[in-house]
C-alpha positions in Angstrom: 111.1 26.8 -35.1 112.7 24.0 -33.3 113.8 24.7 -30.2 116.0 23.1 -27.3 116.3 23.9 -23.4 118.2 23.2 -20.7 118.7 24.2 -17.1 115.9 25.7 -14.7 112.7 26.6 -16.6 111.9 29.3 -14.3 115.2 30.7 -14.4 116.0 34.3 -16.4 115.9 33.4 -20.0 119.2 33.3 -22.2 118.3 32.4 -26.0 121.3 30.8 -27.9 121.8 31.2 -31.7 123.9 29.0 -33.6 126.2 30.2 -36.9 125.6 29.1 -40.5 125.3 25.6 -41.2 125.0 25.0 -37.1 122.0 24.2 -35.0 120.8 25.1 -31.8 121.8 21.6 -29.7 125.4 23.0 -29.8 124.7 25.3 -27.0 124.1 22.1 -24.4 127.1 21.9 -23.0 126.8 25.4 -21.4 123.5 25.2 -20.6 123.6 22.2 -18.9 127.0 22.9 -17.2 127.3 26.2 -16.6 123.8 28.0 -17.1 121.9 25.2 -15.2 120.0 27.9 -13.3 118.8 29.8 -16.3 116.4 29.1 -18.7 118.8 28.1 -21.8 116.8 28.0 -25.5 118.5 26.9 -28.3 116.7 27.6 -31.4 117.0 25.9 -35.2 116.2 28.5 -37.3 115.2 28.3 -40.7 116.8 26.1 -42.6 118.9 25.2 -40.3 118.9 21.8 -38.1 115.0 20.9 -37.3 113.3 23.7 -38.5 111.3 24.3 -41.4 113.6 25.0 -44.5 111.4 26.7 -46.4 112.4 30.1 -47.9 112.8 33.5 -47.2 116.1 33.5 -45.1 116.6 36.7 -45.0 118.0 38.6 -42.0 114.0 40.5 -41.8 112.5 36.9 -42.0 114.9 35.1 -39.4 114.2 38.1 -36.7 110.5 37.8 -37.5 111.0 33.7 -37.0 112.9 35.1 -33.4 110.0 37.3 -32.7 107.5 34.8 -33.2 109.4 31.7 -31.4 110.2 34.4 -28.2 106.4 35.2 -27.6 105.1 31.1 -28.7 107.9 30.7 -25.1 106.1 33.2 -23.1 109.4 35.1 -23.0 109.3 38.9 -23.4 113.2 39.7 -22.6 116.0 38.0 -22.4 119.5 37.9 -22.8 120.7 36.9 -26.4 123.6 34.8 -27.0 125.0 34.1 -30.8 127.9 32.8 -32.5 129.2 33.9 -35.8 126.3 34.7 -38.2 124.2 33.9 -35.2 125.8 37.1 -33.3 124.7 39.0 -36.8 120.9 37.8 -35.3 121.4 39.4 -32.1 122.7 42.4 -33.6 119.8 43.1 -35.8 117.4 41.9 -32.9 118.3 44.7 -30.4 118.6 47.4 -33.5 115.1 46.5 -34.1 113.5 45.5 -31.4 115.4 46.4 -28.2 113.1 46.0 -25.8 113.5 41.8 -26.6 117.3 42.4 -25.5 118.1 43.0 -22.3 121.8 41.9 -22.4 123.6 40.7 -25.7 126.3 38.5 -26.0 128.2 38.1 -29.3 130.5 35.2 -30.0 133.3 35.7 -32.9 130.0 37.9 -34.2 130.2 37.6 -38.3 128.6 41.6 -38.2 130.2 41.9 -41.3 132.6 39.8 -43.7 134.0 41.4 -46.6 132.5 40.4 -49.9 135.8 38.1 -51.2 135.5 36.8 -48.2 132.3 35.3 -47.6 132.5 34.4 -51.2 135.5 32.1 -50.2 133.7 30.7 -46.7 130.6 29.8 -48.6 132.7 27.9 -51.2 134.1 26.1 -48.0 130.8 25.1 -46.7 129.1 23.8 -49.6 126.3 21.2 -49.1 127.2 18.7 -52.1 129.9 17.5 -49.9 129.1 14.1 -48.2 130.9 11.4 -45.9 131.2 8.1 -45.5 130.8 7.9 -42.1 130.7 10.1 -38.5 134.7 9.3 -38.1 135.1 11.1 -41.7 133.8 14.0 -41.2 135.2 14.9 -38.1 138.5 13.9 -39.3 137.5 16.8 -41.9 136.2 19.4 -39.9 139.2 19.0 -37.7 141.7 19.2 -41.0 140.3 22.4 -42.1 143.0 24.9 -40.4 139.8 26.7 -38.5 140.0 24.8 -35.1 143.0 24.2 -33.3 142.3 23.0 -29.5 138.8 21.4 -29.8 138.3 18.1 -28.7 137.9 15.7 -30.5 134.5 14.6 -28.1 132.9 17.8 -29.2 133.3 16.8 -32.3 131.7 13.1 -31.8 128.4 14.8 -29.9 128.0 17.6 -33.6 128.4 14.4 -35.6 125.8 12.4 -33.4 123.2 15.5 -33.4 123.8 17.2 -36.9 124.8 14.3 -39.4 121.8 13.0 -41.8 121.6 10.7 -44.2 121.9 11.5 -48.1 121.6 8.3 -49.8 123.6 5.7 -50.9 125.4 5.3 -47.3 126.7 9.0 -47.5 126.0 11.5 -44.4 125.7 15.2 -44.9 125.2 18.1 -42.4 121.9 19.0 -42.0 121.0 22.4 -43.6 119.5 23.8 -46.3 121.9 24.9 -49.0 119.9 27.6 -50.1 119.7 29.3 -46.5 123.4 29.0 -46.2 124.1 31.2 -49.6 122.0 34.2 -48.5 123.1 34.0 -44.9 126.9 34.5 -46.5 124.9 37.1 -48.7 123.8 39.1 -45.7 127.1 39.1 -43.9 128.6 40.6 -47.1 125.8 43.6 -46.0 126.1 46.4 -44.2 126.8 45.5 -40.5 124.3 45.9 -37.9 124.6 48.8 -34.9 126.7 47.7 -31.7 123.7 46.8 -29.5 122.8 49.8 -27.1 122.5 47.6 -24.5 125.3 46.1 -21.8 127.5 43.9 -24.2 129.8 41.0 -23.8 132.0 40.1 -27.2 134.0 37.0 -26.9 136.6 36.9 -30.0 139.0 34.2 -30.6 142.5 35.2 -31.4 143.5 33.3 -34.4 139.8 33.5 -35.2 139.8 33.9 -39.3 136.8 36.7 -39.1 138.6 40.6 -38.4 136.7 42.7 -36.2 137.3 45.8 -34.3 135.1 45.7 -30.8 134.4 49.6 -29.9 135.7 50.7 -26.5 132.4 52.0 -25.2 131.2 52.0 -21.6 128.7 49.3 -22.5 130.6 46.7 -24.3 132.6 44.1 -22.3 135.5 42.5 -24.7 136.8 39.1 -23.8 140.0 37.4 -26.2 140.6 33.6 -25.6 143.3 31.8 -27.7 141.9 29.6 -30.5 140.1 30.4 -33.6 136.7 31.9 -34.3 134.6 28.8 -32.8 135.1 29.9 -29.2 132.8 27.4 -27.8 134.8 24.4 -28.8 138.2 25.5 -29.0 138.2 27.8 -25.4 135.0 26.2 -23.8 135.9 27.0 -20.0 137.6 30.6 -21.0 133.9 31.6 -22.8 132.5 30.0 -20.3 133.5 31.7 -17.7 133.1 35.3 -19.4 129.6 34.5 -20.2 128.6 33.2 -16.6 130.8 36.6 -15.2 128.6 38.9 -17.3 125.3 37.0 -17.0 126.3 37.0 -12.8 
């Protein structure tokens, strides 16, 4: 797996993953800024970004990649941060190997999306769909109706790290298509357990995914305005709860 780091290398570890069709470098802006005395990783996995594409990408093979890329670190626990399909890895980490997770904390977690659903967001990130340059697809991805304060900078930096060539002066993001129609196919699947241990969720309020945090003693729930990509459209707010809970 490709991985990423940022801030103090002896630091606690915190090990970022990104949602479908994302990549791991997203996750520099908090770890340089506001995790710069932890150990931030942020991991590519398969088919996804710099890592190998190569099939299976199931849920069981992507914690095994996890697994694998944890111990080739040195690092035994940690806590585990994901976004979106990427909170779905954290999930299915701590159900199945909770001693790797010793805090969790789920961004706009995609635990589950109904069937229609993730029928409709995989139509919506198809991988036949190309640009003619960095301006045009971020004039895209901002026209979509899922973000509604990012900046535009944020933007610029995704287009700079994620945007790869497809021939014939057309760009393209930088996944495999096949990984990106099972990983909606999982999230149709049952949902993952709540993890067991102490819990922050971060949901965005005009976030498109529906989910119902549980009011349990170990399960922290943070609401910030935007939509469901909480790291772009609320940065400081998510922020801030991450470097609360982490404190």
């Amino acid at each position: 797996m490709s991985v990423t780091e940022w801030g103090d290398p002896q630091g606690p570890p915190v090990v970022c993953l990104h949602g479908v069709t994302g990549h791991g470098r997203r996750f520099r802006k908090l770890g340089e800024e506001r995790l710069a005395s932890y150990r931030v990783v942020g991991v590519d996995y398969r088919g996804h970004g710099f890592s190998t594409w190569e099939p299976p990408w199931s849920v069981e093979q992507h914690v095994a990649d996890l697994v694998d890329t944890a111990d080739a670190l040195g690092i035994a626990g940690a806590a585990w941060l994901g976004h979106s399909f990427g909170g779905k890895l954290v999930a299915e980490l701590a159900a199945r190997h909770p001693d790797r997770v010793e805090r969790a904390i789920l961004l706009d977690p995609a635990l589950h999306i109904e069937p229609p659903v993730a029928f409709e967001r995989a139509e919506l990130t198809r991988t036949d769909v190309t640009f003619g340059s960095a301006d045009e697809a971020i004039d895209a991805r901002l026209g979509d109706g899922s973000l509604f304060t990012t900046p535009r900078a944020f933007l610029e930096e995704e287009t700079a790290e994620h945007l790869v060539d497809s021939g014939a002066g057309r760009l393209r993001w930088q996944y495999a298509p096949g990984a990106v129609i099972v990983a909606w196919s999982e999230m149709a699947n049952e949902p993952p357990p709540w993890p067991q241990c102490q819990t922050l969720v971060v949901t965005g309020e005009r976030s498109w995914i529906s989910i119902r945090v549980p009011r349990i003693a170990n399960i922290a729930h943070v609401v910030v305005p935007g939509g469901h990509s909480v790291l772009w459209d609320d940065f400081d707010a998510t922020a801030d709860a991450v470097v609360r809970f982490l404190g």
